[in-house]
N, C-alpha and C positions, 0 to 999 in steps of 0.2 A: 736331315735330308728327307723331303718328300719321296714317298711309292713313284709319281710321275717325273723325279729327276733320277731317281736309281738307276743305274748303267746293269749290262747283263752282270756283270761279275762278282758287283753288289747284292745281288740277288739273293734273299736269305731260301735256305730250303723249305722253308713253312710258308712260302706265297703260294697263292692259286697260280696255279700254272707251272709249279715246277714236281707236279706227280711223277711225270716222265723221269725227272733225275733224279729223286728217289726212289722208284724205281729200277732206273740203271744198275744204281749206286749202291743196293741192295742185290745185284740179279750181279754183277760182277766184284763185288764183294763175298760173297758166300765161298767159302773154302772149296766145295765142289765143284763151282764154276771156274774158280782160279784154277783146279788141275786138271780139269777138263781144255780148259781155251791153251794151256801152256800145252799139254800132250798133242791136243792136235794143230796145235803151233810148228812141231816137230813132223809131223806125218798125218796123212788119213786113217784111219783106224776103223775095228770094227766093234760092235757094242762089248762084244765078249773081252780083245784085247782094252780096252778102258777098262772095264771094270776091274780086270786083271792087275790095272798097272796102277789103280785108287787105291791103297789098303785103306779098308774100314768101310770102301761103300756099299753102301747094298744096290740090288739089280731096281728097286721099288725107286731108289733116292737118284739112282744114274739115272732109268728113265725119265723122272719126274727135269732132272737137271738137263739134259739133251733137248725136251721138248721144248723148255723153258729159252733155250737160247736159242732154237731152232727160229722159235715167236718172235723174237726179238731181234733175229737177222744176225745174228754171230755164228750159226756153223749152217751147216745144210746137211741134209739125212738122204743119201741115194740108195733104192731100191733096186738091187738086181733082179729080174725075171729068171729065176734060175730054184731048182727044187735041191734042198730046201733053197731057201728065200735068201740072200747074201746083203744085210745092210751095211755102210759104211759111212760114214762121220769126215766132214773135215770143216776145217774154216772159211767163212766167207771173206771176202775183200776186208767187211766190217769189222769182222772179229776176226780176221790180224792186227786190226789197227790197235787191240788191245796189248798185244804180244809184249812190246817197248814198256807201256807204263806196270805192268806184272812185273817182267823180269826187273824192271829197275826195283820195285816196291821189294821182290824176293833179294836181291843184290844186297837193297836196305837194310833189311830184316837182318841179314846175314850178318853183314857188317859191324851192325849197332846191338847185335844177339847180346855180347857180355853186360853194355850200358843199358840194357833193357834190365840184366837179371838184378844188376847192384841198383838200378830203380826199384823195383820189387823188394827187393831182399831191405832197402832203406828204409822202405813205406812200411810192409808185415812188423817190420819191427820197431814202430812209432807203436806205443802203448793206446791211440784212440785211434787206430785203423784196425781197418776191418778185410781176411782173406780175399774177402766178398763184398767191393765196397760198390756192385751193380743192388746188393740187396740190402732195404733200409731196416734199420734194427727197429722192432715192434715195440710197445710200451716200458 
């Protein structure tokens, strides 16, 4: 099949023109942004309770994740005029439209948790696998 008969769907992710979905697809993939879009799925929130309700994130990597979706039109960041300063976090129309394909992927996850670990546990113990098969063994 020709580049000029490819339908969108066909679309491989390494053509010119599909920055933007990889992008996305990295920016809503990152475990940060998945507990981010689901928490304020549930409620508006403020920087402090997020951070509260991530264990393991730091205040440096929430920021960095909040702006990051903020850019990208999935929550909105409103500042109160009030001393000290009161910000609050929630989702936009956009990034609700995430909400469905998360909870079903966490649903997934859940679900298929044992047949993930007996795949794992099959592969480690194939004699030419490797813990770490993202790292290629050296000479």
């Amino acid at each position: 099949m020709t580049n000029s008969l490819r339908t969108e769907s066909h679309r491989s992710l390494s053509d010119p023109g599909c920055t933007t979905i990889r992008e996305v697809l990295a920016r809503v993939g990152d475990k940060w942004s998945v507990f981010v879009i689901v928490l304020l799925g549930e409620r508006t929130m403020r920087f402090t309770e997020l951070q509260r309700s991530i264990e393991g994130i730091s205040q440096r990597m929430l920021t960095l994740t909040v702006r990051q979706l903020e850019r990208d039109g999935l929550l909105q960041r409103v500042v109160y005029p009030v001393v000290p300063p009161r910000v609050e976090y929630s989702l936009t129309a956009l990034g609700a439209t995430l909400l469905d394909p998360l909870i079903a992927m966490a649903r997934w996850a859940d679900v298929h948790r044992a047949d993930i670990e007996v795949a794992r546990a099959e592969y480690d113990a194939r004699p030419e696998s490797s813990p770490t098969p993202w790292l290629v063994p050296t000479g």
